[in-house]
C-alpha positions in Angstrom: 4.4 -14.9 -21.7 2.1 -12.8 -20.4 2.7 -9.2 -19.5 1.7 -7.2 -16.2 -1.3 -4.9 -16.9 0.0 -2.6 -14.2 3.8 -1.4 -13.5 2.6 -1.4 -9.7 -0.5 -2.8 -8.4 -1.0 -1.4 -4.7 -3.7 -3.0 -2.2 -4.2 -1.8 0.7 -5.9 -3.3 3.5 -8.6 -1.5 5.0 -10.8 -3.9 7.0 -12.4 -3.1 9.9 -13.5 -5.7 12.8 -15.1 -5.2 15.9 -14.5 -2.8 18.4 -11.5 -3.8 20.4 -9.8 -6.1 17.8 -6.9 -5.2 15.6 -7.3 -4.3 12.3 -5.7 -1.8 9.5 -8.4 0.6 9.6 -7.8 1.1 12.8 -4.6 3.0 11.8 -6.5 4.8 9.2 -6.2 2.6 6.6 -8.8 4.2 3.9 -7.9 7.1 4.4 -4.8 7.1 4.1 -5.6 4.8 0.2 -7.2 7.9 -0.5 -3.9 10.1 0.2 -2.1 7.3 -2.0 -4.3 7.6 -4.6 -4.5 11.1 -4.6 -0.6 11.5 -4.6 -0.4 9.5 -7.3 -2.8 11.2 -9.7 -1.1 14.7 -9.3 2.4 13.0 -10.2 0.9 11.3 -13.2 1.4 8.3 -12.3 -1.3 6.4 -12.9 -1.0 6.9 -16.4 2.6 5.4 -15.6 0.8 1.8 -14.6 0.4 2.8 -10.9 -3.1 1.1 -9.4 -3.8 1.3 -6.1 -6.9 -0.5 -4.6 -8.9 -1.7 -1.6 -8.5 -5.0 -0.5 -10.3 -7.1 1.9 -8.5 -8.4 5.0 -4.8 -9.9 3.9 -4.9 -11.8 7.5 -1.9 -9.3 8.7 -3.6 -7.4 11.2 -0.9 -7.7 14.1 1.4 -5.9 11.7 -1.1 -3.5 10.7 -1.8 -1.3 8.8 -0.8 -3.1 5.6 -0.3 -2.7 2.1 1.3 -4.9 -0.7 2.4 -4.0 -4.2 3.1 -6.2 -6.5 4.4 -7.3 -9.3 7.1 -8.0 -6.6 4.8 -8.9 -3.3 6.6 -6.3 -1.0 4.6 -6.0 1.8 4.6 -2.8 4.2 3.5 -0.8 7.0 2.7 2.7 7.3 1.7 5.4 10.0 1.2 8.3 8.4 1.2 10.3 5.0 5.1 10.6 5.4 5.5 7.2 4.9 2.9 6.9 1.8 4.9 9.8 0.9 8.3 7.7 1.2 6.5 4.8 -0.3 5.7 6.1 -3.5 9.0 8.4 -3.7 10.9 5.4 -3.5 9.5 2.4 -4.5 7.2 3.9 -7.1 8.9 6.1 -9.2 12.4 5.2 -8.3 12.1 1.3 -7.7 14.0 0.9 -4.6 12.2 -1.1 -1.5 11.8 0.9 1.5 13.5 -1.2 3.8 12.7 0.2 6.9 8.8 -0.2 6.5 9.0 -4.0 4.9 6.9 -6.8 6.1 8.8 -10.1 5.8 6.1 -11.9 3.2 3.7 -13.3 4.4 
């Protein structure tokens, strides 16, 4: 059996297509990674297993912005740093899915 390198494995979508089209960066996608990743540090929890990462475009961009973490392929959406804030308050240190910003999977 093998065992997950990461306790949480975020990617976030941050592609960006031409002018006019939709896409997660768009909706401030990287920066709002960067937020993520930032919010993570300062609670220690990346030495906890938590990994957030860029990822290319997860074909999702009508539901944009996206992110997914896995090990158990939740997939949500965001608009601002209150919901990265909810996000990792909920799902990543206490486990429990955000309901109310859950994609169905894809």
């Amino acid at each position: 059996m093998i065992e997950n390198y990461y306790r949480y494995h975020i990617f976030f979508c941050t592609n960006q297509r031409d002018p006019g089209e939709k896409c997660c960066n768009n909706h401030a996608a990287a920066e709002l990674r960067d937020y993520l990743k930032k919010q993570t540090k300062a609670l220690n929890l990346i030495r906890q297993g938590v990994r957030a990462n860029t990822a290319g475009c997860m074909n999702r961009c009508k539901l944009g912005p996206v992110l997914v973490i896995y090990p158990e392929a939740v997939w949500y959406t965001y608009r601002d740093k209150n919901d990265i804030d909810e996000i990792i308050h909920e799902h990543l240190q206490n486990g429990r899915i955000v309901e109310r910003l859950r994609l169905p999977n894809a």
